[in-house]
C-alpha positions in Angstrom: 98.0 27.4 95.7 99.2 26.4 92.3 99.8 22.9 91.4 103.6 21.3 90.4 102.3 21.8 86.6 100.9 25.0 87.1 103.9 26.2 88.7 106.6 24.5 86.2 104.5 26.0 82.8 105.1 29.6 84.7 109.1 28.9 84.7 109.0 28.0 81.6 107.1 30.7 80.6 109.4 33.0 82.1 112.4 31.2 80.2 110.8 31.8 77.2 109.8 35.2 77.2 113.6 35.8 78.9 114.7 34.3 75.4 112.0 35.6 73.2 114.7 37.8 71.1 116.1 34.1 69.9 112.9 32.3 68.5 110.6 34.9 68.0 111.9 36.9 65.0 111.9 34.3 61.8 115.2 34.8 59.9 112.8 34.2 56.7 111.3 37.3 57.0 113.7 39.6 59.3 116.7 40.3 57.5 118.4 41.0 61.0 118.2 39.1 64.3 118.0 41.3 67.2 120.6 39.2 68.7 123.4 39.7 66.1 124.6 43.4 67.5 125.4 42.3 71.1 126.7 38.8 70.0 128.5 39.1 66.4 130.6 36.5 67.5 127.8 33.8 67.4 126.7 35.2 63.8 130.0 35.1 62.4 130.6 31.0 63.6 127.7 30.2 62.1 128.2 32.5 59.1 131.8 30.8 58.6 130.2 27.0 58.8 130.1 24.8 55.6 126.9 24.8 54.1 126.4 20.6 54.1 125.7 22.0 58.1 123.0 23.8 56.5 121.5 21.4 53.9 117.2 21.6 54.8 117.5 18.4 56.5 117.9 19.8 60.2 118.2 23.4 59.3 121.2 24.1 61.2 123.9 22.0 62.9 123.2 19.0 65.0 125.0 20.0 67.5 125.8 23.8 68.2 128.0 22.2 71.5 130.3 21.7 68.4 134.0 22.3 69.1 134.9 26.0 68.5 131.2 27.0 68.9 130.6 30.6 71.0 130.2 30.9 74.8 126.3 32.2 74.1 125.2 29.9 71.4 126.4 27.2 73.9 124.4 28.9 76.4 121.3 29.2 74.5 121.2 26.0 73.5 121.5 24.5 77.5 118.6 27.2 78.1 116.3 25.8 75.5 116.6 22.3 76.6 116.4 23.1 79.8 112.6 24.1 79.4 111.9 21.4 76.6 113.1 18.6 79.7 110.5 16.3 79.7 110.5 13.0 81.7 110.1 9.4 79.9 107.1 7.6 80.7 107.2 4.8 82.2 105.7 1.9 79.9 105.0 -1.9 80.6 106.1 -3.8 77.3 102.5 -4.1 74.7 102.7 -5.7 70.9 99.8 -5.5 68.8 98.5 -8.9 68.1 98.3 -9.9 64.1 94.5 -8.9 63.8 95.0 -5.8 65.4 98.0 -4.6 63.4 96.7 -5.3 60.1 96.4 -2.4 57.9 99.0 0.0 60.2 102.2 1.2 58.8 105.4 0.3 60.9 105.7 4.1 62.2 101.9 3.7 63.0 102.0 0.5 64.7 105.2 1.5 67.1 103.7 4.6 67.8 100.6 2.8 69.2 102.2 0.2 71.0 104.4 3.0 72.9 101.4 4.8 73.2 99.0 1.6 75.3 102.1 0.4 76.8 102.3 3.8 79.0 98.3 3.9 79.4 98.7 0.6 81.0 101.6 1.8 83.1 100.7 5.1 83.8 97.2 4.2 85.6 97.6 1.6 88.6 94.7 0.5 90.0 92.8 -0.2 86.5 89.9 2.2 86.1 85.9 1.6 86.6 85.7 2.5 82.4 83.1 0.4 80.7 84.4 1.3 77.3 87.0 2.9 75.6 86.6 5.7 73.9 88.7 6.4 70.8 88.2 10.6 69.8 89.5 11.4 66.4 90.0 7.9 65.8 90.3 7.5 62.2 90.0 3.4 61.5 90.3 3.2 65.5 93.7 1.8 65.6 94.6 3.0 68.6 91.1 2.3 70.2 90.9 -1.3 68.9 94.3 -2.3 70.3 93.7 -0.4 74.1 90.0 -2.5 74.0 91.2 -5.3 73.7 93.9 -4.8 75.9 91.6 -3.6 78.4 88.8 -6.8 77.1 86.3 -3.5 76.8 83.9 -2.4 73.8 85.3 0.2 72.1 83.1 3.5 70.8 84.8 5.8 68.4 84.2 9.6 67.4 85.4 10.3 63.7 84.0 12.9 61.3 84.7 11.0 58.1 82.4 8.3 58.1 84.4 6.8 55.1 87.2 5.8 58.2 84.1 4.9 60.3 82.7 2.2 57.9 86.5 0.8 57.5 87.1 1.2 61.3 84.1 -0.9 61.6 84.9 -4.1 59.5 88.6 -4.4 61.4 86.9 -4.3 64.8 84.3 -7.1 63.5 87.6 -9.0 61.9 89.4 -8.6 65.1 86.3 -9.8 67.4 86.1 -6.9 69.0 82.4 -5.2 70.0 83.0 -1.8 68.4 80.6 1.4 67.8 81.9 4.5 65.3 80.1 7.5 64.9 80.4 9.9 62.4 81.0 13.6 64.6 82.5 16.7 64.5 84.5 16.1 67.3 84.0 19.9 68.2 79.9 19.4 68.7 77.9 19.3 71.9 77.1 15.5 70.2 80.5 14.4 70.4 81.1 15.7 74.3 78.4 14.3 75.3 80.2 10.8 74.5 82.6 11.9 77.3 81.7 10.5 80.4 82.5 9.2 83.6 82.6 5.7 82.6 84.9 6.2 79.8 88.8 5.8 79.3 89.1 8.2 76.6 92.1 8.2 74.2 93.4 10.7 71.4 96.9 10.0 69.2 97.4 13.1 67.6 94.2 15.1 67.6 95.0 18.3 65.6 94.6 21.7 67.0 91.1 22.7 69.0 90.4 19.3 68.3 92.3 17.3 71.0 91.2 20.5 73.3 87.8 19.6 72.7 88.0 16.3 74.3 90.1 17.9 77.1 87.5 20.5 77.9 84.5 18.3 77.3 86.7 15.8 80.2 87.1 18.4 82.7 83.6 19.3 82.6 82.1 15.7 82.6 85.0 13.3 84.3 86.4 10.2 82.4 87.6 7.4 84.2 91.0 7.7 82.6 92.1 10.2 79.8 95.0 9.9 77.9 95.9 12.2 74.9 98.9 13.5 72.4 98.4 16.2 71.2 99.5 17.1 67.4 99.1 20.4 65.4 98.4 23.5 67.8 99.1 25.6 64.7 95.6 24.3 63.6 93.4 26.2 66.1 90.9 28.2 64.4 91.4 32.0 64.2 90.1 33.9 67.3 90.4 30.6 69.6 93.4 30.9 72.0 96.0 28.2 72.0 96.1 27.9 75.6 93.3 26.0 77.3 94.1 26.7 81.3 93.8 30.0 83.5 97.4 29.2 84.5 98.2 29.3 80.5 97.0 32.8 80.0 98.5 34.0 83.8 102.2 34.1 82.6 101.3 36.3 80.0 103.2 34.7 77.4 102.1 35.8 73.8 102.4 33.5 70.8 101.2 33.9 67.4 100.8 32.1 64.5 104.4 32.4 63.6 105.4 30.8 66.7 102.9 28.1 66.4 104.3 27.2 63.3 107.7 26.6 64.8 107.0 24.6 67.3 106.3 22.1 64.2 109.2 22.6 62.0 110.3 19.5 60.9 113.3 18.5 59.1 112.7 18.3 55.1 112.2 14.7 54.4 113.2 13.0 51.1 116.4 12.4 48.4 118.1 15.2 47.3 116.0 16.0 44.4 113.7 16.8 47.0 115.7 18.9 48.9 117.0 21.0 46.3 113.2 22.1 45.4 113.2 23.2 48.8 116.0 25.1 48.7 115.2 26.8 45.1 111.7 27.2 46.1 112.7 29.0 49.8 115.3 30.8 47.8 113.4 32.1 45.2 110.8 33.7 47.8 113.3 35.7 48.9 114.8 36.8 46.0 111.0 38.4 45.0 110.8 39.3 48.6 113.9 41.7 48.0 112.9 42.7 44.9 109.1 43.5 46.2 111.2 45.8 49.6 113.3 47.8 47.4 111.1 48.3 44.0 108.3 49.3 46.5 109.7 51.5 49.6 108.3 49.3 52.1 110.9 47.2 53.9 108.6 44.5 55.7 108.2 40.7 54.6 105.0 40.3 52.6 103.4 36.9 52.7 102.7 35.0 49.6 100.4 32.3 48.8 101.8 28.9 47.6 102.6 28.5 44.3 102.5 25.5 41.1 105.9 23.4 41.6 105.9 23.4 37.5 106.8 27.6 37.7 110.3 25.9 39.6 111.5 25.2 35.7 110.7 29.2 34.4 113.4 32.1 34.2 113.3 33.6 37.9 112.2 36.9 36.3 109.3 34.9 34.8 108.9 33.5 37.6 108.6 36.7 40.1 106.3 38.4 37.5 103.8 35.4 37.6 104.5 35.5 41.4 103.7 38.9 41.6 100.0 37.9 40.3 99.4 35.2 42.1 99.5 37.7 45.3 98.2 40.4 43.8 101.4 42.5 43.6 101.5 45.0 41.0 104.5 45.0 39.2 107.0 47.7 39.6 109.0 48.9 37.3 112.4 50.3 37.6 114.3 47.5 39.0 115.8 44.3 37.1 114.1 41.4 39.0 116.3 38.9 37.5 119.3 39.7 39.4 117.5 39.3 42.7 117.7 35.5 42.4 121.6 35.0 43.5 120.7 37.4 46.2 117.8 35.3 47.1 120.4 32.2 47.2 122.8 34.3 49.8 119.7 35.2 52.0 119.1 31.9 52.5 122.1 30.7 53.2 122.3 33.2 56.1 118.6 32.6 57.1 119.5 29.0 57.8 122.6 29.6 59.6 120.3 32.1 62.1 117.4 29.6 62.4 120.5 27.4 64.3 119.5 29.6 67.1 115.6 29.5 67.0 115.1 26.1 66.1 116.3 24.4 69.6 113.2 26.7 71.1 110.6 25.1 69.2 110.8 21.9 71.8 110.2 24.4 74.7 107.0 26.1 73.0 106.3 22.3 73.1 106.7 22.0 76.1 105.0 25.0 77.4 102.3 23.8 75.8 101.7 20.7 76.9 102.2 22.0 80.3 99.2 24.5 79.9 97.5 21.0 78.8 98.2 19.0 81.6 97.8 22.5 84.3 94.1 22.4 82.8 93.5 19.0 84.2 95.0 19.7 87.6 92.9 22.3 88.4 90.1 20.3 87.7 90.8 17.9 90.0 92.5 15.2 87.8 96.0 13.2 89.1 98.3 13.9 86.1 101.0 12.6 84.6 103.3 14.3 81.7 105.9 13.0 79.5 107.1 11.4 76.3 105.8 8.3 75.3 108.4 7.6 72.5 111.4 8.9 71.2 111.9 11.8 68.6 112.1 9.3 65.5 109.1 7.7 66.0 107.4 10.7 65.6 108.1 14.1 67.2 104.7 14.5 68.7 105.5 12.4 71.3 104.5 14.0 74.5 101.7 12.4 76.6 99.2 13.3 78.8 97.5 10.9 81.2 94.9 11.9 83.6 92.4 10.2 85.7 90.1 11.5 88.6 91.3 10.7 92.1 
């Protein structure tokens, strides 16, 4: 019989793959949605919207519950947040005394302090740990502060052994009895530090990272486990995304693509900044027209990153040194500089259609985290699931917490 996690991820699987037609295809490299023929209503709304709706810093409108907005947009926008729900967790209030915060930034510090504060609520009675265990812990900020909330030693696992050294010194300033080790938190070295007398912890372990400490938990028990995960996009090629049976059960298929939506942030910065965005986004797909019809072949082609300085050439000088860069010979037979306005209007209308993929990217989220936390349950772990801050603090705020019953 499937557990509540096991069961809710297939739902939302089953949303998603319902909706795949809305976040799947990337407006950046499709130059037509396969939503716009049965709903031209929604793409002429958005289409007809002022652009300061469309400006890189949200990539679409706030709100698409906006008066005057279409029946279906309306619609798909309940649906995605209806598989992104996640509950809050419920925290006891923590602060990070003065020794502990030094040397973490305000987003830093909040972040941790939301993050003990539901560990310590989360898990009632306290655990048997006799440490803490801190996996990809950097300087150990978050480990230093749950130790010593806990009044346990705290043993850290971080690769760069730069951070372990500095790590070090502010657990020795703060009093606190402290081990780092330098480890590949993918080795057999480093799951072997997971064990049964452990309360393990992980803010924002990237990719197969953070699944490391979740696999090496399930096979060898911690007392208490509690983990945020950050980057799935960063799982190394031929490893799956999803960690549980459950996960690969619904069948749902995601690719790198999708990965990388499910971590589209807004563009930070002034609007210097945000007009490089927009020139450099625009100018990709002004070459990218230019490369479809000069060549025949009407498919996106990916291009490396290129040197911010080319921003201040002629386009056409610009798309010619492109070209090279990606090894695209270049065709003649078409005038590349008049691709750049056209570039500009595919933009704009790329922006306006991501307004109907980007409220999905919370419910890949979401779907993963669930695959996460239906890992755990079928290994016999109590789990909890939820957000441990809000969306400004950082929006990687989902949390798992886990202990064996």
């Amino acid at each position: 019989m499937p557990g509540p996690f096991a069961r809710r991820l297939a739902e939302v699987a089953a949303g998603l793959n319902a909706h795949r037609d809305l976040w799947h295809p990337r407006p950046f490299a499709e130059r037509h949605m396969p939503w716009e023929d049965a709903h031209p209503e929604v793409a002429a709304w958005l289409d007809a919207r002022p652009d300061d709706e469309f400006d890189l810093t949200r990539f679409g409108p706030d709100d698409p519950h906006a008066a005057g907005a279409p029946p279906s947009l309306v619609r798909w926008r309940a649906a995605a947040d209806a598989l992104a729900d996640l509950p809050r967790l419920p925290a006891l209030p923590f602060a990070l005394g003065a020794k502990a915060a030094r040397g973490i930034g305000g987003a830093k510090r909040a972040q941790i302090e939301a993050f003990v504060g539901c560990f310590l609520a989360g898990f009632s009675p306290p655990g048997s740990e006799t440490h803490v265990l801190d996996w990809c812990a950097g300087k150990g900020h978050l480990g230093r502060a749950l130790a010593e909330a806990l009044g346990r030693p705290l043993r850290a696992i971080e690769w760069d052994a730069t951070l372990c050294d500095a790590g070090a010194a502010l657990a020795r300033a703060q009093g606190l009895e402290a081990d780092f080790e330098a480890l590949d938190a993918r080795s057999t070295a480093a799951a072997a530090r997971v064990r049964p007398d452990a309360a393990a912890v992980a803010l924002h372990a990237c990719g197969d990272l953070h699944g490391a400490l979740l696999r090496a938990a399930t096979a060898h028990g911690v007392s208490r486990l509690a983990v945020s995960p950050c980057c799935y996009n960063r799982t190394p090629p031929g490893t799956s995304v999803l960690l549980s049976a459950a996960g690969r059960a619904t069948g749902l298929v995601l690719d790198a693509d999708d990965l990388d939506l499910v971590h589209r942030l807004p563009t930070a910065g002034g609007a210097a900044e945000r007009r490089r965005v927009r020139q450099t986004l625009g100018w990709r797909l002004g070459f990218d027209l230019w490369h479809r019809e000069a060549s025949g072949r009407d498919a996106y082609r990916r291009m490396p990153a290129f040197p911010p300085a080319w921003l201040a050439l002629p386009f056409a000088e610009f798309a010619v040194r492109f070209a090279g860069l990606g090894g695209v010979e270049h065709i003649p037979g078409r005038e590349v500089g008049a691709y750049e306005t056209q570039g500009v209007l595919r933009l704009a209308r790329a922006l306006r259609r991501e307004a109907v993929r980007l409220p999905f990217a919370r419910a890949l989220e979401a779907f993963l985290l669930l695959d996460r936390a239906s890992l755990l349950e079928a290994a016999g772990f109590d789990v909890a699931l939820g957000t441990f801050c809000g969306l400004d603090e950082t929006p990687r705020n989902g949390l798992l917490l886990a202990r064996r019953p």
